[in-house]
C-alpha positions in Angstrom: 144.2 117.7 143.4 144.2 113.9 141.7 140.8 113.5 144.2 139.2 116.6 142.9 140.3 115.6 139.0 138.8 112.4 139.8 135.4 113.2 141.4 135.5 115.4 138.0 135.3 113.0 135.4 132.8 110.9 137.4 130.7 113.7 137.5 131.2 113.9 133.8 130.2 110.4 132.5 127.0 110.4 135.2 126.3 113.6 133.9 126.4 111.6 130.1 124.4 108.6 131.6 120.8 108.8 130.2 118.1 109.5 132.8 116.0 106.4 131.5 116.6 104.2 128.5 114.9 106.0 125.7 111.6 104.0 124.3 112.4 103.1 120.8 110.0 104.5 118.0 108.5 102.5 115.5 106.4 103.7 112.1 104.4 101.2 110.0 103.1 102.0 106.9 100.4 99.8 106.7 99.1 99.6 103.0 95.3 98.3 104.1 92.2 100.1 106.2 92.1 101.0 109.9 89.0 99.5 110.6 87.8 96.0 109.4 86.3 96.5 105.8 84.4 94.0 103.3 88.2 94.0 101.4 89.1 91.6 103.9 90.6 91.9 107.6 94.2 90.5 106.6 96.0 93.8 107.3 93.9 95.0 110.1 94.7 92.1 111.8 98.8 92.4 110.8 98.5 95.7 112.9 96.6 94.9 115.5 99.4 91.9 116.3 102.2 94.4 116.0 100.3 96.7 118.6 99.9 93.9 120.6 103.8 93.0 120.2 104.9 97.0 121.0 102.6 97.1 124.2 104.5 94.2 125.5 108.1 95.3 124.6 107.7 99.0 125.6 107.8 100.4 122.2 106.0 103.3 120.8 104.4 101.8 117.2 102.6 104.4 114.9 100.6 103.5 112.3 99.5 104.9 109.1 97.5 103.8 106.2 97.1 103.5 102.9 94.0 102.5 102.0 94.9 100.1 99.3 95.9 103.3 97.6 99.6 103.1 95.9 99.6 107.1 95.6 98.6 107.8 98.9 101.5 104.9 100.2 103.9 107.2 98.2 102.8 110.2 100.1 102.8 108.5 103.6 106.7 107.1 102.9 107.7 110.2 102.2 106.5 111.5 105.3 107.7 109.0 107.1 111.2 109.3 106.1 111.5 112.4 107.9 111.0 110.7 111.0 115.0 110.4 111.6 114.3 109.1 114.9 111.8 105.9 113.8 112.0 103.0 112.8 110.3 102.7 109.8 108.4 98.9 108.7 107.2 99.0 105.0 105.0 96.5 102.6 106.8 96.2 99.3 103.7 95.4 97.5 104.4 95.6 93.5 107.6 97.5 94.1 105.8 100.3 95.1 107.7 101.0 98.4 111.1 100.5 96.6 110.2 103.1 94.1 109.0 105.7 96.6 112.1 105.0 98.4 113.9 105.2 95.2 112.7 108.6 94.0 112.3 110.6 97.6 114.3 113.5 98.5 114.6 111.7 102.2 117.4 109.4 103.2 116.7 107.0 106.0 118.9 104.5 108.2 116.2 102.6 109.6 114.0 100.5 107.6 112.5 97.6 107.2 110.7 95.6 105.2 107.5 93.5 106.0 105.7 91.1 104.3 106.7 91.8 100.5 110.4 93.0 99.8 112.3 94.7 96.9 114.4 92.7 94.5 118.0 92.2 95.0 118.6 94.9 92.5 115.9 97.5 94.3 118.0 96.8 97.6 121.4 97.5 95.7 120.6 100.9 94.3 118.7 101.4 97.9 121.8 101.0 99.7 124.0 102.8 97.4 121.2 105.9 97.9 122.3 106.0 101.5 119.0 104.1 102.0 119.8 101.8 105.5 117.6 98.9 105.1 117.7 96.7 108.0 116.2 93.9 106.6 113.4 91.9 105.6 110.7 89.6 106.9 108.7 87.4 104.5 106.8 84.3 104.7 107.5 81.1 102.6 105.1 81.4 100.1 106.4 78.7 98.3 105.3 76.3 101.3 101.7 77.7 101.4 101.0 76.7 97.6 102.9 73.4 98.3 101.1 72.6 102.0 97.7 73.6 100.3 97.9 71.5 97.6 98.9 68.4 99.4 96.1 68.5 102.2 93.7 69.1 99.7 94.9 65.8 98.1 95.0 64.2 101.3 91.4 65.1 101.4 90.2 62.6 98.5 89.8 59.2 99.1 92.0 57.6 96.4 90.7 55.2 93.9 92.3 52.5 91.8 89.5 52.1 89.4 89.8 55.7 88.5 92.9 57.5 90.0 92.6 61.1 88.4 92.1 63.8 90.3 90.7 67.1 88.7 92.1 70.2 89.8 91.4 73.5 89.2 93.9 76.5 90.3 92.4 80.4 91.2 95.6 82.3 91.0 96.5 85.8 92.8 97.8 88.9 91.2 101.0 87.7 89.2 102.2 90.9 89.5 103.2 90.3 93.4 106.0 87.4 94.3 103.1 86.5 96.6 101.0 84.9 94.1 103.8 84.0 91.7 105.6 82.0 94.7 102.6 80.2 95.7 101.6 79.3 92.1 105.2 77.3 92.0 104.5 75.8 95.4 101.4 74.5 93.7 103.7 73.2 90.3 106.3 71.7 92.6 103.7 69.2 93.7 101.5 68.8 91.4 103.8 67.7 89.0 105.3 65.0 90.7 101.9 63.6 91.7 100.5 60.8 90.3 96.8 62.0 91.2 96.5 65.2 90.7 95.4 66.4 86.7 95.6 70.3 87.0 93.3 71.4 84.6 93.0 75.3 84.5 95.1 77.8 86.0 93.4 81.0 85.7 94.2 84.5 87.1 91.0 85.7 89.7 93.4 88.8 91.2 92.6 87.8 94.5 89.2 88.6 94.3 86.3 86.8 96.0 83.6 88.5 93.2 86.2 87.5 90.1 86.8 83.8 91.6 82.9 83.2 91.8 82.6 84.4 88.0 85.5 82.5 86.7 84.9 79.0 89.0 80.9 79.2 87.9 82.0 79.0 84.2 85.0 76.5 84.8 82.5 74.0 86.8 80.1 73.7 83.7 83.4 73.1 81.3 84.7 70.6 83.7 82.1 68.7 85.0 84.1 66.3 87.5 86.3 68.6 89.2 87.5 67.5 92.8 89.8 69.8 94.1 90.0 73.7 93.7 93.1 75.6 94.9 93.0 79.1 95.6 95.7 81.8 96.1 94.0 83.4 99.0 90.7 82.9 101.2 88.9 85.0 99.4 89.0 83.4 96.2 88.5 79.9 97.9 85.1 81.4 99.1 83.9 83.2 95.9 84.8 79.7 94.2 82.3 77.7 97.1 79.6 79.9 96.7 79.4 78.9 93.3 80.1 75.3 93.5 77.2 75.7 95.9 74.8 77.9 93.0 75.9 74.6 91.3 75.0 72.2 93.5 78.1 70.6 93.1 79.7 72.0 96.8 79.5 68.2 98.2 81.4 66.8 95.5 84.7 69.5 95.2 87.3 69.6 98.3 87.8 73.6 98.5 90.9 75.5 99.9 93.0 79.0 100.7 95.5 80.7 102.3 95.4 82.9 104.9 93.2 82.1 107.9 90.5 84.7 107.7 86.9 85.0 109.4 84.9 81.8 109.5 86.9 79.8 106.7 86.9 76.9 108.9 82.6 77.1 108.4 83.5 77.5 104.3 86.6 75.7 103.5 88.1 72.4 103.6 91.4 73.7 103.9 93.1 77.2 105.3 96.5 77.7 105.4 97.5 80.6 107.3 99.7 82.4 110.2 101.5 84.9 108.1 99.8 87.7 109.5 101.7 87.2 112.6 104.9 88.6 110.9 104.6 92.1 111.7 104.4 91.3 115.5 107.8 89.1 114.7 108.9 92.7 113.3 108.6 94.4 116.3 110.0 91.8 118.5 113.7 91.4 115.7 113.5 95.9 116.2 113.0 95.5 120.0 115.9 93.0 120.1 118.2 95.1 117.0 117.3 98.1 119.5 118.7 96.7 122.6 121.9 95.5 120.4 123.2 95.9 117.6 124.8 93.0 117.3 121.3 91.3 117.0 121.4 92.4 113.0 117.6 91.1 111.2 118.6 90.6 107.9 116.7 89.0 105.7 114.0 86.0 106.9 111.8 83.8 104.9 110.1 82.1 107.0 108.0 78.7 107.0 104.9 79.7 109.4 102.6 78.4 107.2 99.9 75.5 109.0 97.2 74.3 107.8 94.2 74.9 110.2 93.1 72.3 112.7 91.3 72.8 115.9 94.5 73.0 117.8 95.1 76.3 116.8 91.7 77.4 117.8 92.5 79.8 120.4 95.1 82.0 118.5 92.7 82.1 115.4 90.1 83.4 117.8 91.9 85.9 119.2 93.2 87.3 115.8 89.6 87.3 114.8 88.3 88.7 118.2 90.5 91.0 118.4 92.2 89.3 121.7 95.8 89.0 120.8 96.8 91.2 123.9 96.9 88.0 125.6 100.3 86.6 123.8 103.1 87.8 125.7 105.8 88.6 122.6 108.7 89.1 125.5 108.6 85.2 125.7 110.2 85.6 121.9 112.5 88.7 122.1 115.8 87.5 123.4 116.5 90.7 124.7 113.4 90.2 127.1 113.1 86.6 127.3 114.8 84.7 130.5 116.9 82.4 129.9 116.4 81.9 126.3 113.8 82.9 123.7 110.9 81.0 122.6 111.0 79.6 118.6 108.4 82.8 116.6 105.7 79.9 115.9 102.5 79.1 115.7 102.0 76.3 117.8 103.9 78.2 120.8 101.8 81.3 120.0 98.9 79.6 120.8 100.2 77.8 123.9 100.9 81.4 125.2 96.9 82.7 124.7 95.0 82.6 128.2 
């Protein structure tokens, strides 16, 4: 009788036993374009990373987007929050992801935030919603405005004779901590520098068309600019191309952040590697997935380099479209044997073939 009871309950708990480990499911709501777009590539490229990261850690990523469009991001979060079984990644650009959360009918216990996060207040009255937010993953953007400004300086040969250097300042959309972060990174140099005579600071919105206006008319006001800083790429180019209208390109060191097509053929300085984050988001849900005692909390994180030829091979396959060749198991310590690689970019680029 004690055999039978026995074989009983063993038939029990293999009868509980899963089959197969069930493949996690991951939604993004990605607040760019599908397809690459004159807007810029940034967030095409985000997803195409992440893809990369899921295909490699067996998880089943869904994408949607939002075209730039904060109504329609409103409509896709909603949706997505009644995807119970998901996880759910969102881009907290001008609070417009915490408000949606904030004022849908759906509770969900599984989401995280990517790029641009919610205030410390948003979170509070998240959580007390019932709202189950994982975490966050942002880049230092502080440490982009500060590394951009100081190899740009590095960049002019210093003079005795005459020591200043002027320096103009395109900033982003003040509106997002992106730009307002970046703009103190700037400040937290330039202020202790001896060089370095900032001269304008003036809001371009992260647009390549509005920099080109607003650098034309600053270069015929102040004639013996040497450095101009941008926010982004984009407003780095729009302010070369009319430096070069000028014909004043040779004389002005030019910089931006974020790595994007050809900069390296129309800046002096890029400093980039954020868009790597969201595959670091699907490697910190693979790992939260596998246990929960690997909690994701909330990351700011330093991945900002300046770029140099060494990183080459990773910029090209962002740009190409060839980021299928970094193995993200190699940072996932739930895949990675015996321990997991640092999420960098130097040991990103050592893994592309």
């Amino acid at each position: 009788m004690l055999l039978k009871n026995f074989a009983f309950i063993v038939l029990l708990l293999l009868l509980a036993l899963p089959s197969k480990a069930q493949q996690v499911k991951v939604t993004f709501v990605n607040p760019g374009f599908a397809q690459e777009n004159p807007t810029g590539n940034f967030w095409f490229n985000v997803s195409s990373l992440m893809d990369a990261a899921a295909d490699d850690l067996n998880i089943e990523l869904t994408t949607v987007y939002a075209q730039r469009n904060h109504i329609r991001m409103k409509n896709l979060i909603d949706q997505v929050l009644t995807r119970k079984d998901h996880y759910i990644i969102l881009v907290d650009e001008k609070s417009a992801a915490a408000q949606a959360l904030l004022t849908s009918k759906h509770i969900h216990n599984k989401v995280l935030f990517l790029l641009n996060k919610p205030s410390k207040q948003e979170v509070l009255r998240l959580k007390a919603r019932g709202m189950g937010i994982l975490g966050s993953i942002v880049p230092d953007n502080f440490q982009a405005g500060r590394v951009l400004i100081q190899e740009l300086e590095n960049l002019i040969i210093k003079s005795a004779k005459n020591p200043t250097i002027n320096t103009l300042a395109l900033l982003g959309d003040l509106a997002t901590d992106a730009a307002r972060l970046r703009e103190q990174g700037l400040l937290s140099h330039s202020n202790r520098s001896y060089y370095l005579k900032l001269l304008q600071r003036v809001n371009a919105g992260w647009s390549e068309q509005e920099a080109y206006s607003i650098t034309k008319g600053l270069l015929k006001r102040f004639e013996n600019t040497k450095l101009i800083w941008a926010a982004n790429d984009a407003m780095a180019v729009g302010a070369s191309r009319a430096a070069e209208e000028l014909s004043v390109r040779q004389n002005i060191k030019i910089g931006g952040i974020n790595w994007d097509k050809n900069q390296h053929q129309l800046l002096d300085v890029s400093v980039g590697g954020h868009v790597t984050l969201g595959a670091l988001a699907i490697v910190k849900i693979a790992d939260f997935a596998a246990d929960n005692r690997n909690a994701i909390g909330d990351l700011t994180l330093p991945i900002f380099k300046a770029y140099q030829p060494k990183y080459a091979p990773l910029y090209q396959a962002i740009h190409g479209n060839n980021v299928a060749q970094i193995d993200f198991r190699y940072f996932s310590v739930a895949h990675a044997t015996p321990t997991a690689k640092p999420f960098t970019l130097d040991n990103m680029t050592a893994l592309v073939k």
